[in-house]
N, C-alpha and C positions, 0 to 999 in steps of 0.2 A: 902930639904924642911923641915922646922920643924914640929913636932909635933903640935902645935897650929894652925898651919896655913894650914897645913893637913885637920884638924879637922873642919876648918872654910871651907873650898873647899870645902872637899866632902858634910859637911850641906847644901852649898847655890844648889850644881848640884842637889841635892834632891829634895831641894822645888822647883828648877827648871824643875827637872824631874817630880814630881808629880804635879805640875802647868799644865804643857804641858799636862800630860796623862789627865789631869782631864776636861780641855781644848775641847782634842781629845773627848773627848765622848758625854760631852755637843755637842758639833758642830754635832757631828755625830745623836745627837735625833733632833735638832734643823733643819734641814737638813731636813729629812724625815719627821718631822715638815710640815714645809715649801711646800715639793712637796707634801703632802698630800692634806692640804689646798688648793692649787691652782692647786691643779689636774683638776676639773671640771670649766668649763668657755665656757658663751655661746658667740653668734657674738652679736657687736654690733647693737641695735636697729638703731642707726643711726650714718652718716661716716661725720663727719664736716670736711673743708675743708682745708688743711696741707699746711704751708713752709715749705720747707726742705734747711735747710741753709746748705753749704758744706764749709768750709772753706780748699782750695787745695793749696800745695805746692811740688812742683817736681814729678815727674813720679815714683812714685816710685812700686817695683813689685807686678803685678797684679793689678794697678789701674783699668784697662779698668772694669775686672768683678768687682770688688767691686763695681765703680757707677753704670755699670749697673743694678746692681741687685736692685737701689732705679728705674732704667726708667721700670724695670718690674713687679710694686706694682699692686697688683690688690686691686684699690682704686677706688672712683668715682673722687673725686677733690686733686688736689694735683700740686704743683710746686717745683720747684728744683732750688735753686740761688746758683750758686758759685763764690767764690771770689780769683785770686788768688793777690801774690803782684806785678806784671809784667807780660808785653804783650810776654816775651819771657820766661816765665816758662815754661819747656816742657812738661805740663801737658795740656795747653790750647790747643794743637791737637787733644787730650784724649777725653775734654769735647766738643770738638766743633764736633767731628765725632761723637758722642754720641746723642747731639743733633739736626744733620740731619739724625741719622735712627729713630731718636722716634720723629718725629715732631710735634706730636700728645702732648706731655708732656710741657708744658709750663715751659720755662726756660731763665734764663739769667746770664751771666756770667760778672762779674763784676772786676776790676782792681782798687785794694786799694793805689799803690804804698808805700812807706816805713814806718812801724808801729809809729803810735804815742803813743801807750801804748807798756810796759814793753811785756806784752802776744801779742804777735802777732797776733794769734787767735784770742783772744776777739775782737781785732780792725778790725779783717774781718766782725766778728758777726757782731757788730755797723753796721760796713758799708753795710752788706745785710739785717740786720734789715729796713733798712730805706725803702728797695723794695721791705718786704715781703707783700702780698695781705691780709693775713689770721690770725687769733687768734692762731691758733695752732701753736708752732715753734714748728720741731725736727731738732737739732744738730746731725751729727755723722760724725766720725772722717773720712779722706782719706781710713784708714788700714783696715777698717767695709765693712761687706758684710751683706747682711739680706734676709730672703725667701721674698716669693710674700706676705705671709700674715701678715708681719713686722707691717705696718701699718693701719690696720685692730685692731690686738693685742692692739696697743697703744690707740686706740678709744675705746676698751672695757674697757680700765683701765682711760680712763677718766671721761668713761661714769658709770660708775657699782662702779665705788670709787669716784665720784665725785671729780677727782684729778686736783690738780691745777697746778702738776709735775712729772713726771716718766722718771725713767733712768729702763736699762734692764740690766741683767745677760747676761754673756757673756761667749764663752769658745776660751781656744786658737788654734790657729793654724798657725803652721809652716810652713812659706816660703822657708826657703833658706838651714839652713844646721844644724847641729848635734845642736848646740848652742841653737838657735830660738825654735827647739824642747823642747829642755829642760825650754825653756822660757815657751812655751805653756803650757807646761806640769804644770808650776807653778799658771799659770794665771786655768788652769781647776781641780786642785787638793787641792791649798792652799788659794790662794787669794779668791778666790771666798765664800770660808769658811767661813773668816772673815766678809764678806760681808751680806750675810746672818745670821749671828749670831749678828750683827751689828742690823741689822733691829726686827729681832726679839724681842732682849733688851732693847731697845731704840728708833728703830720707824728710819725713813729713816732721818739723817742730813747730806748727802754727796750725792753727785751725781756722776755717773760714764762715765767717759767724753768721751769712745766710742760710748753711744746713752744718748742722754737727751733731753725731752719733757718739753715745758713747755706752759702756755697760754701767751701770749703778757702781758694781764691785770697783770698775777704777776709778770711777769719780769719788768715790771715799775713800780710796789709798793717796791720794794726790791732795785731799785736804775738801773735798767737797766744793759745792757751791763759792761756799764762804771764802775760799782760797783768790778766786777772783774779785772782790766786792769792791776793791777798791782800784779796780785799772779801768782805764779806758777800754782798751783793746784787750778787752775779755777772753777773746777769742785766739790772740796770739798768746794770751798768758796760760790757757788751758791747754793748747796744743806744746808751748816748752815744758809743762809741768806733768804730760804723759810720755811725752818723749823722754824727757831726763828721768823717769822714773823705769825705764825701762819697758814699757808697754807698748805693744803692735800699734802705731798709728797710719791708717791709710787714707791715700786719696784717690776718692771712685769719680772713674770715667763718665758716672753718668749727670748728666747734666741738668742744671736745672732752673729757672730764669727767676731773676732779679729784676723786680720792675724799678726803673728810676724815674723818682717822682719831683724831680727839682723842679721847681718852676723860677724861671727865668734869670740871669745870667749871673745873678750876683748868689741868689742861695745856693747855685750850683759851683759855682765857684768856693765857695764857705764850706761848701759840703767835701771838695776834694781839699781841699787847705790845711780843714778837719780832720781827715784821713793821715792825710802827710804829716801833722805837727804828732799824731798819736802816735805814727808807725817811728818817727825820729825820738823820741822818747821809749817806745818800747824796746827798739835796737838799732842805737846810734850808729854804729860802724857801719850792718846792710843798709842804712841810711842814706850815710854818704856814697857809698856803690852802687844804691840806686841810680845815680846818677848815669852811669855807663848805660843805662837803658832807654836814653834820650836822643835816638839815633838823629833823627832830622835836625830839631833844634842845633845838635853842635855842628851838624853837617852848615846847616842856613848861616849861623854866627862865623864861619870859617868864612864862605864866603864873603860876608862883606867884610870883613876883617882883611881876605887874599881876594880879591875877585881875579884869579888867572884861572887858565883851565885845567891846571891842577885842581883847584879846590872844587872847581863846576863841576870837575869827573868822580869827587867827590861824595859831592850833595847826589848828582846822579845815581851812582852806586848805593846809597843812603833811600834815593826813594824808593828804586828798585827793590830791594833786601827790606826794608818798612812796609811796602805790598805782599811782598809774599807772606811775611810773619803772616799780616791781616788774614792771607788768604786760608793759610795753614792751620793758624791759631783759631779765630773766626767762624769762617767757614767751611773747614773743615771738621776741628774737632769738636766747636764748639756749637758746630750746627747752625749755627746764626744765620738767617738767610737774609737780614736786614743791612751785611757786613760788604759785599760786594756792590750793593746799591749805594753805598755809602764809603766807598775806597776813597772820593776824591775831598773827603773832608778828616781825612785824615790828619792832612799836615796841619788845621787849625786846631784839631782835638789835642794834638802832641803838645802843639804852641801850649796851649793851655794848662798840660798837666806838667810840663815843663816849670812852667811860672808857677803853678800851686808846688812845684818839689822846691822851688828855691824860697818859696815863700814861708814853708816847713820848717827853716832854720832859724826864724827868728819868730819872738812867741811865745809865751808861755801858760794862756789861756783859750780855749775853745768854747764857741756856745753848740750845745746837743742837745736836741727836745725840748727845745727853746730854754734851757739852762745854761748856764754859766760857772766853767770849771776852771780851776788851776792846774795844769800839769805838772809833775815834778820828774828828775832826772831817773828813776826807777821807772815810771811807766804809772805812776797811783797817781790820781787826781783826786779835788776835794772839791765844793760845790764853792763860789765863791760868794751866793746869795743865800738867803736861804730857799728850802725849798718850798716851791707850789703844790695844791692838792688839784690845781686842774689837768689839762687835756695835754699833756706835754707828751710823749709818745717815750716810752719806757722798751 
């Protein structure tokens, strides 16, 4: 290695490493910020009447509790539409026994057959849009589970902010094995950081597509369903398209778990990769800034790059300021109580989402729902096969 280019390395891991550090600790006041703030919160004065659109695709683990826990809201009005894309998904046993112990819940289950739009999803949405009763839609994904008082929450933040949209915070949790763990651990230590620091800076322009609330009246000023059909990231494209249009977007405190369901090292891998090449396509710039949220990694690369005890005092400061986020973000806000039992795997979780952000950059196709897409530089993708009528999760 020469000398010049020595010298150019170890400058750039620097402002890399003091990026990140400086990064970490804003996040970390912002953070405690935030649960400060929305520490106190009374019930809603009044419970207006909810859809709950479910867009369902295959059986996958733990479905039964997840939809249960929307037939056990304790709400006054409320209905449940699911959609999936065939009468022989093996998820419509799921929802059909579901719906004769709660009969009480008004529900209906509807059959899209084969997407017409690029998102699959979306084109479920459409299609149980057309049979929701209520102003209120809430979206949330198959993999979402929520307490009784989910939707209670989401009326006080309609009613108390006057919101015309709210997505929630989320933390993760692991289904299946070593992997999905370390996935969780990312979604309740890292991710969720940005997210909050996001809103803080700038005010909410993204929605997060395991709960999202919106009223009917805005989702038809903003172009409807339809507006989305063609992106990946549905979810960051509905949350710029109420933001820019001028409508109250918020994000509620209350929490609510994501189960990850990767099984073993490589689909989990595929799954954050996935993530990263959509989110680099939806908005290239906070893309490459991402990057400054990679505290240990550039902390670890400095070192072997300098191994003096500069750069050891460093990494050290790096791990320190990297636990505490965990401990703040985590298990603090995020309530996670899985997050302090699991502090010391941290640095391998980082490693990894580290390597899936650089791996982001290069790319221009993803597989989702066992499909195969093109991505283009606006953020639309196109299927690159055609599409299947079986089990592929929508």
């Amino acid at each position: 290695m020469s000398g010049s280019f020595y010298i150019v390395l170890l400058t750039l891991l620097s402002i890399a490493s003091a990026g990140a550090i400086a990064y970490c600790v804003m996040a970390i006041a912002i953070i405690r910020r935030f649960a400060r703030d929305r520490s106190a919160k009374t019930e809603a004065k009044s419970f207006p009447p909810i859809s709950l659109l479910k867009p369902i695709s295959g059986a996958i683990p733990g479905l039964e509790k997840n939809l249960q826990s929307f037939f056990l809201q304790d709400y006054p009005e409320f209905e449940i539409l699911f959609a999936v894309r065939t009468e022989r998904d093996p998820a419509v046993a799921t929802i059909e026994q579901l719906m004769k112990q709660y009969p009480a819940i008004p529900c209906r289950l509807a059959v899209t057959g084969n997407p017409a739009y690029a998102n699959a999803k979306v084109y479920s949405l459409e299609h149980l849009f057309q049979f929701a009763n209520y102003d209120l839609l809430v979206i949330t994904d198959d993999d979402v589970s929520v307490m009784p008082d989910y939707l209670k929450a989401l009326a006080w933040e309609f009613e108390s902010n006057r919101a015309d949209a709210v997505t929630n915070l989320y933390r993760g949790v692991a289904v299946s094995n070593f992997w999905s763990k370390l996935e969780a651990l990312g979604m309740s230590t890292e991710f969720m950081a940005g997210v909050v620091v996001a809103e803080r800076l700038e005010g909410m322009r993204f929605a997060l597509g395991p709960s999202m609330a919106i009223r009917a009246s805005c989702l038809q000023k903003i172009g409807g369903f339809k507006a989305l059909a063609d992106y990946l990231a549905d979810d960051f494209v509905l949350g710029k398209k109420v933001f820019e249009t001028g409508h109250q977007f918020v994000l509620s405190a209350h929490v609510i778990n994501h189960h990850v369901i990767s099984a073993g090292f490589l689909n989990s891998f595929l799954h954050r990769l996935r993530w990263n090449r959509s989110s680099r396509f939806s908005r290239p710039i906070g893309y490459f800034g991402q990057g400054f949220t990679h505290t240990l990694p550039w902390a670890v690369m400095l070192v072997l790059a300098d191994p003096s005890g500069s750069s050891f005092g460093v990494l050290a400061c790096s791990l320190a300021l990297r636990a505490w986020l965990a401990c703040e973000l985590g298990a603090r806000l995020l309530n996670d109580k899985a997050v302090l039992r699991s502090l010391w795997l941290i640095p391998l979780q980082d490693g990894l989402s580290f390597a899936s952000w650089l791996g982001g950059f290069w790319g221009k196709e993803i597989v989702w729902r066992n499909e195969r897409y093109e991505l283009f530089e606006d953020g639309r993708m196109t299927p690159v096969s055609p599409r299947t009528s079986g089990m592929a999760r929508n």
